[in-house]
PyMOL CGO cylinders between C-alpha atoms (Angstrom):
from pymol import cmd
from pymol.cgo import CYLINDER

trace = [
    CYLINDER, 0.00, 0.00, 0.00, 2.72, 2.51, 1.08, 0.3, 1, 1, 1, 1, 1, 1,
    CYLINDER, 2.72, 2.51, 1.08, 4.27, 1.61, -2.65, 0.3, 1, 1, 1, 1, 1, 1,
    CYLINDER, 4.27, 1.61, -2.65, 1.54, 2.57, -4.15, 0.3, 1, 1, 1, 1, 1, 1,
    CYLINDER, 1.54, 2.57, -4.15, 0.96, 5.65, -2.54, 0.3, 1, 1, 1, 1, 1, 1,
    CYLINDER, 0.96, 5.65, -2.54, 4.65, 6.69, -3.00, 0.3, 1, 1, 1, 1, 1, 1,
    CYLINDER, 4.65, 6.69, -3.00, 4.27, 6.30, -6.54, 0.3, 1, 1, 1, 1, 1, 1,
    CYLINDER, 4.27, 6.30, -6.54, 1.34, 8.12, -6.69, 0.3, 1, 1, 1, 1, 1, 1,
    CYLINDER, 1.34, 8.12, -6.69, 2.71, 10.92, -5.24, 0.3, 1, 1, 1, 1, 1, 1,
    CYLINDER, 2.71, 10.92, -5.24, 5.83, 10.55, -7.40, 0.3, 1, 1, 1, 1, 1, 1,
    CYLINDER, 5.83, 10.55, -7.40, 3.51, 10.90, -10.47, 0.3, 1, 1, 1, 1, 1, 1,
    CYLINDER, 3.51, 10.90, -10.47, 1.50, 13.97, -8.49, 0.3, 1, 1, 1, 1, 1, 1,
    CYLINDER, 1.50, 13.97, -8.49, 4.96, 16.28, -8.20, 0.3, 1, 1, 1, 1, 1, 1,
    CYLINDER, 4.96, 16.28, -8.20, 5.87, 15.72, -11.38, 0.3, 1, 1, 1, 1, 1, 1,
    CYLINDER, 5.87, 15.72, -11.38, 2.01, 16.47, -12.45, 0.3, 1, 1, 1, 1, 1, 1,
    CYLINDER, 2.01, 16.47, -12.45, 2.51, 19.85, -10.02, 0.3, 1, 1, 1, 1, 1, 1,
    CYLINDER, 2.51, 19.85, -10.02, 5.81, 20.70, -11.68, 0.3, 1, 1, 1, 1, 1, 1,
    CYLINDER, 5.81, 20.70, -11.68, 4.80, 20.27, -14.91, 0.3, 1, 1, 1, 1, 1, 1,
    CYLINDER, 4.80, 20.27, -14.91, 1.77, 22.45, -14.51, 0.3, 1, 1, 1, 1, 1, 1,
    CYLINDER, 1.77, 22.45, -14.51, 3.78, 24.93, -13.14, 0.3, 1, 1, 1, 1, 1, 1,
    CYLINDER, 3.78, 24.93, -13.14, 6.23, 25.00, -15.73, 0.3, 1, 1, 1, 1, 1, 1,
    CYLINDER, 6.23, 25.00, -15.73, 3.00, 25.61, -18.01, 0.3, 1, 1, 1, 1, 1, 1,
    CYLINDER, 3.00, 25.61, -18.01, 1.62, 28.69, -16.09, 0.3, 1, 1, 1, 1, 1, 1,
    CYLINDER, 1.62, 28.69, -16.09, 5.12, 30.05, -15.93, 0.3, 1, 1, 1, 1, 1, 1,
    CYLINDER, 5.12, 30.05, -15.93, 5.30, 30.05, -19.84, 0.3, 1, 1, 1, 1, 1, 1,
    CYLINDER, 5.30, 30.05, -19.84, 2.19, 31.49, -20.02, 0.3, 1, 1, 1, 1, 1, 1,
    CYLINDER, 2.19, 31.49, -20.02, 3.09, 34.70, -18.04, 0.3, 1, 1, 1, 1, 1, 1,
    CYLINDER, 3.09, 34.70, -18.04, 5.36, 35.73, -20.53, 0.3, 1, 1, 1, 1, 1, 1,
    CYLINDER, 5.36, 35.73, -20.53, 2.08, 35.95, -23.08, 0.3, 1, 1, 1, 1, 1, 1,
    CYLINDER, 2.08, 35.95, -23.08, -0.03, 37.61, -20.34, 0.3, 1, 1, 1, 1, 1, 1,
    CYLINDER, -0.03, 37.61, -20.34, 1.32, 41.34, -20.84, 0.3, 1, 1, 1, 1, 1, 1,
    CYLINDER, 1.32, 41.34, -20.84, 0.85, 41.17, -24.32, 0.3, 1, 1, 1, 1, 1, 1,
    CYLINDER, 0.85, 41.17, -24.32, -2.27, 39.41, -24.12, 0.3, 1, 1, 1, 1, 1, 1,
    CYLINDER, -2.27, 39.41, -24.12, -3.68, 42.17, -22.34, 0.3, 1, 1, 1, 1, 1, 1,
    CYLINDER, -3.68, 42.17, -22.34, -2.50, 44.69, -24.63, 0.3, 1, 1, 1, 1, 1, 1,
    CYLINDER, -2.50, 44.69, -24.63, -4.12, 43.19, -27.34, 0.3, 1, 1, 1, 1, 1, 1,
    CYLINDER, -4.12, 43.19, -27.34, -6.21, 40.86, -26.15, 0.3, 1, 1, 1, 1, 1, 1,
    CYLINDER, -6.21, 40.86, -26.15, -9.08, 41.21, -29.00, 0.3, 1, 1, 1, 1, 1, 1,
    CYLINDER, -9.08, 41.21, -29.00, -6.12, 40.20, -31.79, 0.3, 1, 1, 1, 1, 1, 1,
    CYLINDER, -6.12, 40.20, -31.79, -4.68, 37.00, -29.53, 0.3, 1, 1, 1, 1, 1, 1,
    CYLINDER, -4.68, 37.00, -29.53, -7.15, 34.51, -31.20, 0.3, 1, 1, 1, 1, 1, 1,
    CYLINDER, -7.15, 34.51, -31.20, -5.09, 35.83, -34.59, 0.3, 1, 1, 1, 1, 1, 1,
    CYLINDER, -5.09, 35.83, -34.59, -1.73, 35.10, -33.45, 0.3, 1, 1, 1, 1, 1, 1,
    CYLINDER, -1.73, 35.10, -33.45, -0.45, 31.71, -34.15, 0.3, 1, 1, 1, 1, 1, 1,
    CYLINDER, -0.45, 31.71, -34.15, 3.32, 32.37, -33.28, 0.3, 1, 1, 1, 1, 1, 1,
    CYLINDER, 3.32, 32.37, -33.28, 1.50, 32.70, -29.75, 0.3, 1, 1, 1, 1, 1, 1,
    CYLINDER, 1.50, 32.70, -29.75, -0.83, 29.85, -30.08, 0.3, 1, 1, 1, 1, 1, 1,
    CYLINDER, -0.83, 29.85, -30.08, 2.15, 27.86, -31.73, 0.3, 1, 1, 1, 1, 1, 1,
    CYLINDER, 2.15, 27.86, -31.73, 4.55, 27.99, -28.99, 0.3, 1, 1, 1, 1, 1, 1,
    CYLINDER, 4.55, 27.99, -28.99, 1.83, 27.41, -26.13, 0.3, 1, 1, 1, 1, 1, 1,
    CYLINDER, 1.83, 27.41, -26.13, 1.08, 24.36, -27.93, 0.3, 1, 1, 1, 1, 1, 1,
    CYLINDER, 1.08, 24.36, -27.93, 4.49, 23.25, -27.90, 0.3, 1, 1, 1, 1, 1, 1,
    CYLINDER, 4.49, 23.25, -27.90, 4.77, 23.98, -24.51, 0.3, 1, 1, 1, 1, 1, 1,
    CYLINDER, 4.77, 23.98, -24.51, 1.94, 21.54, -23.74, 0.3, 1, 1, 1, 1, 1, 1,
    CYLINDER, 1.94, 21.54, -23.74, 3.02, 19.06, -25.64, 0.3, 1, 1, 1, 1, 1, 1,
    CYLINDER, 3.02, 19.06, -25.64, 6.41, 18.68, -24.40, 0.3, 1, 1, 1, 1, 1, 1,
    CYLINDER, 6.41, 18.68, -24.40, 4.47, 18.29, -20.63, 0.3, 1, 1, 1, 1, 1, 1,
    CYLINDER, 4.47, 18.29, -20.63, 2.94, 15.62, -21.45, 0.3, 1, 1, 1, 1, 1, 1,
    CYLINDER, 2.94, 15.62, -21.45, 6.15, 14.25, -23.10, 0.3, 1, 1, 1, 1, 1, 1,
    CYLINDER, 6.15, 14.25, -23.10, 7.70, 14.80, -20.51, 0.3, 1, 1, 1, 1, 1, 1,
    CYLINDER, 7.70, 14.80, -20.51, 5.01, 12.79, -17.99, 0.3, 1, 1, 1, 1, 1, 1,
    CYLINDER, 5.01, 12.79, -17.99, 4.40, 9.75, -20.87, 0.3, 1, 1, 1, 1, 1, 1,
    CYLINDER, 4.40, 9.75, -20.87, 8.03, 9.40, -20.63, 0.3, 1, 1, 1, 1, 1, 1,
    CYLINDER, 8.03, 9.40, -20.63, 8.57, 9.48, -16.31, 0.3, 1, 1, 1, 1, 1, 1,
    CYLINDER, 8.57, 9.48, -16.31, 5.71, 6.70, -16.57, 0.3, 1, 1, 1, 1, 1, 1,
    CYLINDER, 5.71, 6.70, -16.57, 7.18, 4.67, -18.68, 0.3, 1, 1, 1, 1, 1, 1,
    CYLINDER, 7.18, 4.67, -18.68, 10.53, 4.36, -16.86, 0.3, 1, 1, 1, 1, 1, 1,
    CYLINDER, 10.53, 4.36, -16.86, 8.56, 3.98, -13.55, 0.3, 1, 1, 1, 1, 1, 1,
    CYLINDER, 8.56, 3.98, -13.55, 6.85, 1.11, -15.13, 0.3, 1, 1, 1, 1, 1, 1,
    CYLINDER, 6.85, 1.11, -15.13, 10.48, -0.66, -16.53, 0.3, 1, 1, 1, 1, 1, 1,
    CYLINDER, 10.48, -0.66, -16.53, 11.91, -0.31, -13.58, 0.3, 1, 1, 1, 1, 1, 1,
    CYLINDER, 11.91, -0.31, -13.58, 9.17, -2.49, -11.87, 0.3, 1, 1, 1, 1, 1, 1,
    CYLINDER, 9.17, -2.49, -11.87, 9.20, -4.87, -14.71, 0.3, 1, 1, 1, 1, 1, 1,
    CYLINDER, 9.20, -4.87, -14.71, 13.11, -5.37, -13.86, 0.3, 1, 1, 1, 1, 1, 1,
    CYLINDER, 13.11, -5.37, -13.86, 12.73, -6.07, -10.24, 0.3, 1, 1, 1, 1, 1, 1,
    CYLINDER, 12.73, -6.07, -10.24, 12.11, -9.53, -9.42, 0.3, 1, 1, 1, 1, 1, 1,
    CYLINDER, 12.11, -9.53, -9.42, 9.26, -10.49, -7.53, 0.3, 1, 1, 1, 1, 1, 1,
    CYLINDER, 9.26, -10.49, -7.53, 9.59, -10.57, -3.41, 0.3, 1, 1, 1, 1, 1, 1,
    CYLINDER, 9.59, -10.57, -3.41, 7.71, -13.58, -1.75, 0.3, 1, 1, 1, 1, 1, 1,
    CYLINDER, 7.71, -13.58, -1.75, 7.22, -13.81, 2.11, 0.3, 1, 1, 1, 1, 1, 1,
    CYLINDER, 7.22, -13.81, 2.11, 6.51, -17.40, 3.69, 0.3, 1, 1, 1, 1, 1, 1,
    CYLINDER, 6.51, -17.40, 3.69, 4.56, -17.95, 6.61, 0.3, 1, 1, 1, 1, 1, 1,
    CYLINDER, 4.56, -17.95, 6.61, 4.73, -21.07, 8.22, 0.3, 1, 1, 1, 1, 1, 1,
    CYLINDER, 4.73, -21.07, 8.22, 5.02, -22.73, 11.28, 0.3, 1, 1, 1, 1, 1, 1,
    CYLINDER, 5.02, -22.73, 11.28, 8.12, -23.51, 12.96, 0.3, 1, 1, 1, 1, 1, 1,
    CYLINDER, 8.12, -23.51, 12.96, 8.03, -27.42, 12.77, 0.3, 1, 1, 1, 1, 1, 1,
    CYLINDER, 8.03, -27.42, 12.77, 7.79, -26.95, 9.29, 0.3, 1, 1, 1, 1, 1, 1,
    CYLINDER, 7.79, -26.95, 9.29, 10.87, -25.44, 8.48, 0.3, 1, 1, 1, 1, 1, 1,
    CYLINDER, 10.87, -25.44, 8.48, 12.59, -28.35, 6.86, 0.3, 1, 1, 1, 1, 1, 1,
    CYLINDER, 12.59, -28.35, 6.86, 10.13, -28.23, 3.85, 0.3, 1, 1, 1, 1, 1, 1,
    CYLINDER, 10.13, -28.23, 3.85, 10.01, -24.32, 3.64, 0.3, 1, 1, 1, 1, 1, 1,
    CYLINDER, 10.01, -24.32, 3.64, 14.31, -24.35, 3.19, 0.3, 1, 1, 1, 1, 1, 1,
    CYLINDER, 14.31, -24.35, 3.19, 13.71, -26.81, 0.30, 0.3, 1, 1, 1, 1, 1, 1,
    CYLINDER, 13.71, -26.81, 0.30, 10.69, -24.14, -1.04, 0.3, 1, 1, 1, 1, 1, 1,
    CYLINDER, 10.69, -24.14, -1.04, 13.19, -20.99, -0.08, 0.3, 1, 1, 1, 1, 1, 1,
    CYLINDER, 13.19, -20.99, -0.08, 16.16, -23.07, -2.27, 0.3, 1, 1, 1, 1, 1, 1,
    CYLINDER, 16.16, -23.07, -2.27, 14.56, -23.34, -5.09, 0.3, 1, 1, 1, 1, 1, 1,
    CYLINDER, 14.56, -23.34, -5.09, 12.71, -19.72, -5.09, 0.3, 1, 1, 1, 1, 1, 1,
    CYLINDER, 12.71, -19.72, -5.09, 16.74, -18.41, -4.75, 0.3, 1, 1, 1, 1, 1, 1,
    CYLINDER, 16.74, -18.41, -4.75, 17.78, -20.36, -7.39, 0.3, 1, 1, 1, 1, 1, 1,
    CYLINDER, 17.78, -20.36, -7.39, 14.86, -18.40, -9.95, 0.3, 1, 1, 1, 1, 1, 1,
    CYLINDER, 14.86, -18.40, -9.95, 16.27, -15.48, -8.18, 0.3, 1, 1, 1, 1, 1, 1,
    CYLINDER, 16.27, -15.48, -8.18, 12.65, -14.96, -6.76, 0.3, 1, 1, 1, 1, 1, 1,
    CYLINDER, 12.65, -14.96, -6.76, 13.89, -12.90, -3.59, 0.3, 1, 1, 1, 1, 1, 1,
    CYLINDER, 13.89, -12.90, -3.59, 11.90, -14.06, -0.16, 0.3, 1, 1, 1, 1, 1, 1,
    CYLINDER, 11.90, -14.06, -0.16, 11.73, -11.95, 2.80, 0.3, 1, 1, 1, 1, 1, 1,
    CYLINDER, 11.73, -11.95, 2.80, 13.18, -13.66, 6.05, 0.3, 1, 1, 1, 1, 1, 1,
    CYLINDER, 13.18, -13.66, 6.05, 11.22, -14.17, 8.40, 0.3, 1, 1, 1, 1, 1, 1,
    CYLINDER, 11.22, -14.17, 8.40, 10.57, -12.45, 11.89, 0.3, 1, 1, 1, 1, 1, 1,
    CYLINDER, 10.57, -12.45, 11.89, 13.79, -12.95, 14.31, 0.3, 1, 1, 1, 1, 1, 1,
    CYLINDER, 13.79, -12.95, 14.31, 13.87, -13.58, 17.99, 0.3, 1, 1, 1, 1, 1, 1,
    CYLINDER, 13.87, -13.58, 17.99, 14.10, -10.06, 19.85, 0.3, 1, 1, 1, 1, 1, 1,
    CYLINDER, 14.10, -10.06, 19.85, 12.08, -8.32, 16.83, 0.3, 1, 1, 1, 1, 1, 1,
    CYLINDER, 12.08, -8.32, 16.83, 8.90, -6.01, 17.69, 0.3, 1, 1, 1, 1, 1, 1,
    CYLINDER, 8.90, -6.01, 17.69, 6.17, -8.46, 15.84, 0.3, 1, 1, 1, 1, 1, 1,
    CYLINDER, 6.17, -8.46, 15.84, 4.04, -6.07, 14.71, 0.3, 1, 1, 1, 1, 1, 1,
    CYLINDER, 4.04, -6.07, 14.71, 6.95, -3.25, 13.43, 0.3, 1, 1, 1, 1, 1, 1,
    CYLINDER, 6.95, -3.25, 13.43, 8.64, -6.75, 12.12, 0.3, 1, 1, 1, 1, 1, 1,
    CYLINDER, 8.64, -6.75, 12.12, 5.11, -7.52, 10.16, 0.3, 1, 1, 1, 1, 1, 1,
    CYLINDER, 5.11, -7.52, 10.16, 4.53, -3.94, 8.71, 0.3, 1, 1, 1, 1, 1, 1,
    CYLINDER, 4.53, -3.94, 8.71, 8.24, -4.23, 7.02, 0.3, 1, 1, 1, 1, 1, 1,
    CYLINDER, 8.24, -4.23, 7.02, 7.47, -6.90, 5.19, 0.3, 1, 1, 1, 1, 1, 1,
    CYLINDER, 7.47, -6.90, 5.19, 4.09, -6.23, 4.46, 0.3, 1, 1, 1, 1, 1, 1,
    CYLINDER, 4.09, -6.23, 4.46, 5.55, -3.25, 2.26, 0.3, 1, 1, 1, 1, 1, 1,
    CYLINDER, 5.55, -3.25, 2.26, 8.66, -4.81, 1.23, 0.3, 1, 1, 1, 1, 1, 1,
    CYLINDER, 8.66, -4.81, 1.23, 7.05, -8.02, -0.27, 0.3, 1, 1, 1, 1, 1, 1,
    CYLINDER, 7.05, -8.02, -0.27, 4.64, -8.31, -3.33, 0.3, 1, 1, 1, 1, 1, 1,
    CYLINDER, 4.64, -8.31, -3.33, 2.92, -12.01, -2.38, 0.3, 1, 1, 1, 1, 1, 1,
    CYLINDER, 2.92, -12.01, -2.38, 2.62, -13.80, 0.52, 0.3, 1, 1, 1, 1, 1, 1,
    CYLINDER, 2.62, -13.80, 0.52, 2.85, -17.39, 0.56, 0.3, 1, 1, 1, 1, 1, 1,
    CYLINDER, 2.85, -17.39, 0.56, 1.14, -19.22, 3.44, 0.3, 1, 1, 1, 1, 1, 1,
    CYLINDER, 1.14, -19.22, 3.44, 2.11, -22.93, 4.31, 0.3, 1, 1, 1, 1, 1, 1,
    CYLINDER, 2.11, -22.93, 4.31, -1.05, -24.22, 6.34, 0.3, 1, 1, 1, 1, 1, 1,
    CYLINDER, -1.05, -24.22, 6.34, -0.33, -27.09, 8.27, 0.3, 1, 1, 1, 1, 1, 1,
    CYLINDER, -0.33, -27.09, 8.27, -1.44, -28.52, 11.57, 0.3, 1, 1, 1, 1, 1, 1,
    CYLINDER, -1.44, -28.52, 11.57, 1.29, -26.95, 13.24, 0.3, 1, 1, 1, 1, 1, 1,
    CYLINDER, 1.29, -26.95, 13.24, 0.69, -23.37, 11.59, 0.3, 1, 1, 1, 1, 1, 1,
    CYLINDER, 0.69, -23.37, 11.59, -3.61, -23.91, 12.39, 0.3, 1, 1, 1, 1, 1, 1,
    CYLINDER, -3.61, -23.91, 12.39, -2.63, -24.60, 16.05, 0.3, 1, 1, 1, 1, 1, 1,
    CYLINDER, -2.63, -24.60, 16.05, 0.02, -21.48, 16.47, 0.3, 1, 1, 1, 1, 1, 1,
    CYLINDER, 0.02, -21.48, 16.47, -0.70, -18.52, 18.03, 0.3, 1, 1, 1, 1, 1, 1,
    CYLINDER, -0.70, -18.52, 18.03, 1.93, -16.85, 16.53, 0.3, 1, 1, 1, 1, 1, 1,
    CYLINDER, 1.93, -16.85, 16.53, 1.09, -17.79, 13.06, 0.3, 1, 1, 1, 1, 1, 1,
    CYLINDER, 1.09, -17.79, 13.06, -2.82, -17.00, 13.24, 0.3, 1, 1, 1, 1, 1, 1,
    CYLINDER, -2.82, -17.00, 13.24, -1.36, -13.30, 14.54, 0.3, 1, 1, 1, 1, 1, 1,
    CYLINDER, -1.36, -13.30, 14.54, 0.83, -13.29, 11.27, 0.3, 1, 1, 1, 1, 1, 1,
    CYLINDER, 0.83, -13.29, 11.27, -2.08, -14.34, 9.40, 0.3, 1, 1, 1, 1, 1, 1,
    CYLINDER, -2.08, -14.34, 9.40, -4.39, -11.98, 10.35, 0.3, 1, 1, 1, 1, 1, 1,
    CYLINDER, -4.39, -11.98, 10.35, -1.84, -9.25, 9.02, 0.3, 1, 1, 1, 1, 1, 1,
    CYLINDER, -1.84, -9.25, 9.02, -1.33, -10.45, 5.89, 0.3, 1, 1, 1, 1, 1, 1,
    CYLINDER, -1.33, -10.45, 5.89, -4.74, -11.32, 5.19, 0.3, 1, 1, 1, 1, 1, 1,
    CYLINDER, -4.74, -11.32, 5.19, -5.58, -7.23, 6.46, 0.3, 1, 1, 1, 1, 1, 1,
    CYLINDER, -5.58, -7.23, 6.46, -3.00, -6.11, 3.78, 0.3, 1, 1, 1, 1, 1, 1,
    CYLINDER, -3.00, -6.11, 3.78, -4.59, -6.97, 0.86, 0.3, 1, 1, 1, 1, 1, 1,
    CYLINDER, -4.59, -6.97, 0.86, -1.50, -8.46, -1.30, 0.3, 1, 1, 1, 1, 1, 1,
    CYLINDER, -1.50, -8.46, -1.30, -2.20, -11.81, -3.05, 0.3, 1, 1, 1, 1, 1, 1,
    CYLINDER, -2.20, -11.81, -3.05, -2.14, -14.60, -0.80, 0.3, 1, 1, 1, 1, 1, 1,
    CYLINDER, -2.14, -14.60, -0.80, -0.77, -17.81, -2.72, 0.3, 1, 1, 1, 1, 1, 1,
    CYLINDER, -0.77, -17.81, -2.72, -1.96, -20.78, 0.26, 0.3, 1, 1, 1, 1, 1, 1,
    CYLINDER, -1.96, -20.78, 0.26, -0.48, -24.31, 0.41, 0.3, 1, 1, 1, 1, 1, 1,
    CYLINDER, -0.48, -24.31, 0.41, -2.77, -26.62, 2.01, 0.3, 1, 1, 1, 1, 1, 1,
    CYLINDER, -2.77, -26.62, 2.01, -0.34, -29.19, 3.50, 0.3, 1, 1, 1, 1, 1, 1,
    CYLINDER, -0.34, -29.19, 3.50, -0.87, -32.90, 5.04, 0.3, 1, 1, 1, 1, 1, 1,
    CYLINDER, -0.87, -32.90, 5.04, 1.13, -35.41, 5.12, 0.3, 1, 1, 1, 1, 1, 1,
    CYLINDER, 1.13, -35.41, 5.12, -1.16, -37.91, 3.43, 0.3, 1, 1, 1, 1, 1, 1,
    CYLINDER, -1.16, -37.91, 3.43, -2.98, -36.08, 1.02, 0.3, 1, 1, 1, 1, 1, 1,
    CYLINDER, -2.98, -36.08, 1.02, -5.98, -38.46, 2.48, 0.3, 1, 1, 1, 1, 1, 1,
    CYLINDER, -5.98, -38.46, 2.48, -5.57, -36.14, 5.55, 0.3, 1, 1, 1, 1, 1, 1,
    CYLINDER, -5.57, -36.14, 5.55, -8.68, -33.59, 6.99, 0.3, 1, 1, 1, 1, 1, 1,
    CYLINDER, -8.68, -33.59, 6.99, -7.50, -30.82, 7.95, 0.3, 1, 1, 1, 1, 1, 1,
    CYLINDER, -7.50, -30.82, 7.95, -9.51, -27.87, 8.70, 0.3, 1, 1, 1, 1, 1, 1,
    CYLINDER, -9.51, -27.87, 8.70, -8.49, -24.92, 6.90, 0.3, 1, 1, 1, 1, 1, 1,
    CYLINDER, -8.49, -24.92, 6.90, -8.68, -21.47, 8.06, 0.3, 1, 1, 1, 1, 1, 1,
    CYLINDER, -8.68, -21.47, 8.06, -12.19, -20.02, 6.70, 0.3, 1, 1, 1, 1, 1, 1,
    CYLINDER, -12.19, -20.02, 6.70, -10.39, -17.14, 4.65, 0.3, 1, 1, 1, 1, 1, 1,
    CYLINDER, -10.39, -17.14, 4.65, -7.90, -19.66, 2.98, 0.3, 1, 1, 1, 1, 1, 1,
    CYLINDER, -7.90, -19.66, 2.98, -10.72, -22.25, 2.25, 0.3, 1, 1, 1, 1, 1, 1,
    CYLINDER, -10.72, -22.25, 2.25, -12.29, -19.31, 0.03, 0.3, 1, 1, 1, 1, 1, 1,
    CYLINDER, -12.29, -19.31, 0.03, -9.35, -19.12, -2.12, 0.3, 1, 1, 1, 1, 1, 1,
    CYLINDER, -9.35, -19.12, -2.12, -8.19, -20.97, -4.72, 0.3, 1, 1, 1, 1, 1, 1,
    CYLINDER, -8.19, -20.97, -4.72, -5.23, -22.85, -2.87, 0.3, 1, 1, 1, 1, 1, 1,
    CYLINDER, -5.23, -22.85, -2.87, -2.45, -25.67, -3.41, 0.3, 1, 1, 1, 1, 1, 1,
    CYLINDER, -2.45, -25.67, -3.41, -2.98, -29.06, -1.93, 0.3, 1, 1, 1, 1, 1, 1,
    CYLINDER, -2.98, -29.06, -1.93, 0.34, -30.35, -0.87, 0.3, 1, 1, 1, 1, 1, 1,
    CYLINDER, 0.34, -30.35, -0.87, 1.56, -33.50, 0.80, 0.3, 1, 1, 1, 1, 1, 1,
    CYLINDER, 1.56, -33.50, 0.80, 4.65, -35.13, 0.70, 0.3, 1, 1, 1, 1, 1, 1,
    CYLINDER, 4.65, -35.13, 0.70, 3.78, -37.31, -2.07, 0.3, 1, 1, 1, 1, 1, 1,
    CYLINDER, 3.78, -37.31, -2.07, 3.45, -34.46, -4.29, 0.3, 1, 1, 1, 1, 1, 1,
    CYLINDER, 3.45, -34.46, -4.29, 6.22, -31.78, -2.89, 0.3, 1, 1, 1, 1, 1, 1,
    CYLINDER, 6.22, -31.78, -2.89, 7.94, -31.65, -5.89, 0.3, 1, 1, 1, 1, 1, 1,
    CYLINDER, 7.94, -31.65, -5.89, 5.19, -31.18, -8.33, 0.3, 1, 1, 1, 1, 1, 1,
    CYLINDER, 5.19, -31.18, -8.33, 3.82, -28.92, -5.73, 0.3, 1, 1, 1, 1, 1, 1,
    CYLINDER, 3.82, -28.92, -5.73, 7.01, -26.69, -5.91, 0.3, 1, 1, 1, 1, 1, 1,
    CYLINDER, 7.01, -26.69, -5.91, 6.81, -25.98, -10.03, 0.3, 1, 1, 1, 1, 1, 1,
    CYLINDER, 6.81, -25.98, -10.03, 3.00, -25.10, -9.48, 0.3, 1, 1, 1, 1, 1, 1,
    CYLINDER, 3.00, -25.10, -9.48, 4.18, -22.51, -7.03, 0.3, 1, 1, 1, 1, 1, 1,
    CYLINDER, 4.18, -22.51, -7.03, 6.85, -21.21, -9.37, 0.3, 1, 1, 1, 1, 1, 1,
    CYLINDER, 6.85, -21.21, -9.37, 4.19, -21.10, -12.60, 0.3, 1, 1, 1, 1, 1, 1,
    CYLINDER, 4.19, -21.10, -12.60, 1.70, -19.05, -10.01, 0.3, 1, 1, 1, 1, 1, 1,
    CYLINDER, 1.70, -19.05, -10.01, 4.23, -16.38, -8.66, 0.3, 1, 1, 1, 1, 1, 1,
    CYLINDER, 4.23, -16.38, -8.66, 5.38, -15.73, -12.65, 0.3, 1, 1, 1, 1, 1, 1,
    CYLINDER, 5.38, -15.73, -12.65, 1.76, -15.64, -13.46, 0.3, 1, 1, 1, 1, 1, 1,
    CYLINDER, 1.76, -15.64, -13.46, 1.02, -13.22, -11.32, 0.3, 1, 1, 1, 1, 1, 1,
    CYLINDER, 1.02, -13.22, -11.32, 3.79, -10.93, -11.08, 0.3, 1, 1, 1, 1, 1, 1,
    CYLINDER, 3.79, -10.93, -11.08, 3.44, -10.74, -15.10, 0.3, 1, 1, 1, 1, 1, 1,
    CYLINDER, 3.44, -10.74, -15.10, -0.25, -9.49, -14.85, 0.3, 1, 1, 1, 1, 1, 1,
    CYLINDER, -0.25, -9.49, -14.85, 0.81, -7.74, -12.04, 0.3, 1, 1, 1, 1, 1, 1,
    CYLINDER, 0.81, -7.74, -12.04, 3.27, -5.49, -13.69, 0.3, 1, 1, 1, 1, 1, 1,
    CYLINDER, 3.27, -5.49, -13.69, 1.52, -5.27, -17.06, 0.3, 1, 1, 1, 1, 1, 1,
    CYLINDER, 1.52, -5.27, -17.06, -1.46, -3.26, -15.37, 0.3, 1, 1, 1, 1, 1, 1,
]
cmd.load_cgo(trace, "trace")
């Protein structure tokens, strides 16, 4: 969210600036525009040169957005993973092959860190937020606090739904269950893992196209 709102007041200034610029080239018109103000529709010198002044403006601005919207297309995408301590094992093998694609992720809160300063840094440093659900992580206090932050910032939530049979109930958190999520057992880790991949690139594609 705070991206977004940096960049929009990136785009704003330059907006400001730009209209400034304008009104500044048109006070050099205004004394002779009130000297002969009946005859200004007849100039086109005048009319000329304030058109080229607009033009360039928006130049100018078509131009800023396009290199704001390369330089997003050249960073990689930033992935958090939440997941429950006992789990850790199977998130290294997820966070090993996510640094291998050069798909950064965001560690993960520290001993001694503030929680919720900890949680509002990655929140704005990380574009999706991949949530490994297992029994551990459903019976974690910690986790359903985590949870309810990334679920209250908005950012795409990409859930893995794991067991270790995938014949295994488990009840699933009732915001999870109403996305579309990844069913993942240890039958299936690997083809579970290039799934993941081919939904991060999927989105961060759209993502930066729009």
């Amino acid at each position: 969210m705070k991206n977004k709102q940096s960049k929009f007041l990136m785009l704003l200034t330059i907006q400001i600036i730009l209209l400034a610029f304008l009104v500044f080239q048109l006070t050099d018109y205004l004394p002779e525009m009130q000297k002969s103000f009946n005859n200004i529709f007849y100039d086109y010198d005048i009319w000329l040169s304030i058109l080229g002044s607009v033009c360039s403006a928006f130049v100018v601005l078509i131009m800023m957005q396009i290199v704001l919207k390369n330089k997003k297309r050249t960073r990689k995408p930033r992935v958090f993973i939440s997941y429950a301590h006992k789990d850790k094992e199977m998130i290294n093998k997820i966070k090993g092959k996510l640094f291998r694609l050069d798909i950064k992720v965001i560690e993960n809160i520290e001993i001694g860190e503030i929680i919720e300063e900890r949680l509002i840094d990655i929140i704005e440093q990380c574009d999706y937020f991949v949530v490994f659900y297992s029994k551990d992580y459903a019976e974690s206090a910690f986790c359903k606090i985590e949870l309810e932050h990334i679920i209250q910032s908005g950012k795409r939530i990409i859930p893995l739904i794991y067991t270790e049979d995938m014949k295994d109930e488990i009840e699933v958190n009732s915001y999870l269950n109403k996305l579309l999520y990844l069913r993942v057992s240890k039958d299936n880790f690997d083809l579970m893992l290039l799934e993941l991949l081919k939904v991060i690139n999927r989105f961060y594609i759209k993502d930066v196209n729009n």
